[in-house]
C-alpha positions as CSV (number, residue, x, y, z in Angstrom):
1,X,111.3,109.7,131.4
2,X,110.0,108.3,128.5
3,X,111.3,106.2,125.7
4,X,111.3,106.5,121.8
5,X,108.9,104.4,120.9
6,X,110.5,101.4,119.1
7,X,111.1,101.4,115.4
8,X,109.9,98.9,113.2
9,X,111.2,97.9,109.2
10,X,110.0,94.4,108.5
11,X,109.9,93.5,104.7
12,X,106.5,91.4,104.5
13,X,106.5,90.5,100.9
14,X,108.3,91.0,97.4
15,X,106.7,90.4,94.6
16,X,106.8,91.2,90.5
17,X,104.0,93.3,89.9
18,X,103.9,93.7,86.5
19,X,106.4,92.8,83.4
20,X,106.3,93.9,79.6
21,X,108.8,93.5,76.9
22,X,108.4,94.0,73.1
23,X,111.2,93.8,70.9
24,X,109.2,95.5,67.5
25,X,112.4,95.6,65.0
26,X,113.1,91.7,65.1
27,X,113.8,89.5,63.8
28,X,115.4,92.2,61.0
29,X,117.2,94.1,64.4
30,X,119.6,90.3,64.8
31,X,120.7,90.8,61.0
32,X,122.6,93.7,61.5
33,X,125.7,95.6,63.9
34,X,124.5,95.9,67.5
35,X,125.0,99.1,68.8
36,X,122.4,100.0,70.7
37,X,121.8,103.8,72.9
38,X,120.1,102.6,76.0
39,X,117.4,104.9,78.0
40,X,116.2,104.4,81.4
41,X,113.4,106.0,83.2
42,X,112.8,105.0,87.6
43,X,110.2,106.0,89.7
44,X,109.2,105.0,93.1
45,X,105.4,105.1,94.4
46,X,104.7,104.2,98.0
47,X,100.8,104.2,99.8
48,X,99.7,103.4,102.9
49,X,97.9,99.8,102.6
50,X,96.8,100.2,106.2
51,X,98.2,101.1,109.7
52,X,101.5,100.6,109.4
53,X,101.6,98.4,106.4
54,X,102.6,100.0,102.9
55,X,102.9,99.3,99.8
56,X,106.0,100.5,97.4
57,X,106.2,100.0,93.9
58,X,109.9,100.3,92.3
59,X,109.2,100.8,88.2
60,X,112.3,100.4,85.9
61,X,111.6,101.1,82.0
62,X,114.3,100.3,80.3
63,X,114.4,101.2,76.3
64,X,117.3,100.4,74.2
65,X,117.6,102.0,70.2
66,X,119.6,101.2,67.4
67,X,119.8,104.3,65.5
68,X,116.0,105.1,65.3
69,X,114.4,101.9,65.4
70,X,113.3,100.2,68.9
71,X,115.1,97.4,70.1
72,X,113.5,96.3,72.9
73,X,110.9,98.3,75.3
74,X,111.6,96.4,78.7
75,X,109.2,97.5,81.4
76,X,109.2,95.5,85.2
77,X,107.3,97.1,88.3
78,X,108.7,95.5,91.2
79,X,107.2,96.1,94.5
80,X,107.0,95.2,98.4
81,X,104.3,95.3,101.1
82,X,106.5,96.6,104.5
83,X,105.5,97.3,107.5
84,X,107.3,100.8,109.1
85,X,106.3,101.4,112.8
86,X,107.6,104.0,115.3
87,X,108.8,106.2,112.5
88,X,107.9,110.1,112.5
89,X,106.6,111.8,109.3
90,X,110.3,112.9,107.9
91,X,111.9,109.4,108.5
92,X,108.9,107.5,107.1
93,X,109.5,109.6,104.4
94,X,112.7,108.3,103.8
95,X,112.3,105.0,104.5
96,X,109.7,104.5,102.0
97,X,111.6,106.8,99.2
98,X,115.3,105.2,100.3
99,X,115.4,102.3,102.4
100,X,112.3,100.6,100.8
101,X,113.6,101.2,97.2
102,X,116.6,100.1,97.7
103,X,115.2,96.5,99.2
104,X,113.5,96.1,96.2
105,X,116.0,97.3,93.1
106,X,118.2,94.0,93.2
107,X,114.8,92.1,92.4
108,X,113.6,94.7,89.5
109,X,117.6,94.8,88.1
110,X,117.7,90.9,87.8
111,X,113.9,90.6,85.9
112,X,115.1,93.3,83.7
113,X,118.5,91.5,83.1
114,X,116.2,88.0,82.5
115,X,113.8,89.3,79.8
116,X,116.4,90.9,77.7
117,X,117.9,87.9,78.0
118,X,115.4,86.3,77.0
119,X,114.2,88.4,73.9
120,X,117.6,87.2,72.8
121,X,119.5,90.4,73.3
122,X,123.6,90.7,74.8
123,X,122.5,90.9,78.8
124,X,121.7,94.4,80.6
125,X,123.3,95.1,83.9
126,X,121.4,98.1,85.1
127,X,123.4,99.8,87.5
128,X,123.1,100.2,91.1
129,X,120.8,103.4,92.1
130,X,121.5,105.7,94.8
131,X,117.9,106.5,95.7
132,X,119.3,108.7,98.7
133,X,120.6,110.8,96.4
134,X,117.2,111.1,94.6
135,X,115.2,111.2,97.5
136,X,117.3,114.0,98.8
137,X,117.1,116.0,95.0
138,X,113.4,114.9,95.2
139,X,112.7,116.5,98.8
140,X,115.0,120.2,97.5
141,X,112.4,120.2,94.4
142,X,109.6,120.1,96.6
143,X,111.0,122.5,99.0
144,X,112.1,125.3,95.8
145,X,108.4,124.2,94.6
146,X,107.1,125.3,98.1
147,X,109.1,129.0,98.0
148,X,108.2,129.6,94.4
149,X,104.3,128.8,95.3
150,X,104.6,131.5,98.8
């Protein structure tokens, strides 16, 4: 009989990768009513580093208008080096498009939160992300991509 061979999810470092914010309309933007329409873009990029170490990348862009004028342009790329052993292809798969997202997102939410802060704008609370749910919609795209391409 022979075992499973053990599994392995060890989170070896988190670290800010890169961070950009430009706020192009102030200080004009602070004279008048805040009302800002807030647009958010999230993508995940994982690589293997080497044997079972990898490298995932969580990038939040977060960009906030006041009628047609740029508020802010708030970029951060958050990522973490992980080491994933004893996983076969489909649930490496999803640990490095769920479980390793979803380490890193509390880290990219509060540098966000800190820079528009900082560029002297009301705070932004990004809300949590179900990156299951993406993954999943993520891996049905690929798979109606697949049948479209036979």
């Amino acid at each position: 009989m022979s075992e499973a061979p053990q599994q392995t999810f060890v989170i070896q470092k988190i670290y800010t990768k890169d961070v950009s914010f430009e706020s192009p309309n102030t200080p004009e933007l602070f004279t008048t009513d805040f009302q800002p329409g807030l647009a958010m873009d999230l993508n995940v990029e994982s690589r293997n580093l080497e044997g079972d170490i990898y490298h995932v990348v969580v990038r939040v862009t977060a960009q906030t208008k006041v009628e047609d004028k740029t508020a802010f342009l708030c970029e951060v790329e958050q990522a973490g080096i992980f080491t994933l052993a004893g996983f076969n292809d489909a649930e490496l798969s999803y640990m490095l498009g769920v479980q390793c997202p979803t380490a890193l997102f509390p880290y990219a939410r509060e540098t966000v939160s800190d820079l528009v802060a900082r560029g002297g704008f009301p705070q932004l609370l990004l809300e949590p992300v179900n990156f299951e749910m993406m993954y999943h919609e993520h891996m049905q795209q690929r798979a109606q991509q697949s049948e479209t391409e036979q």
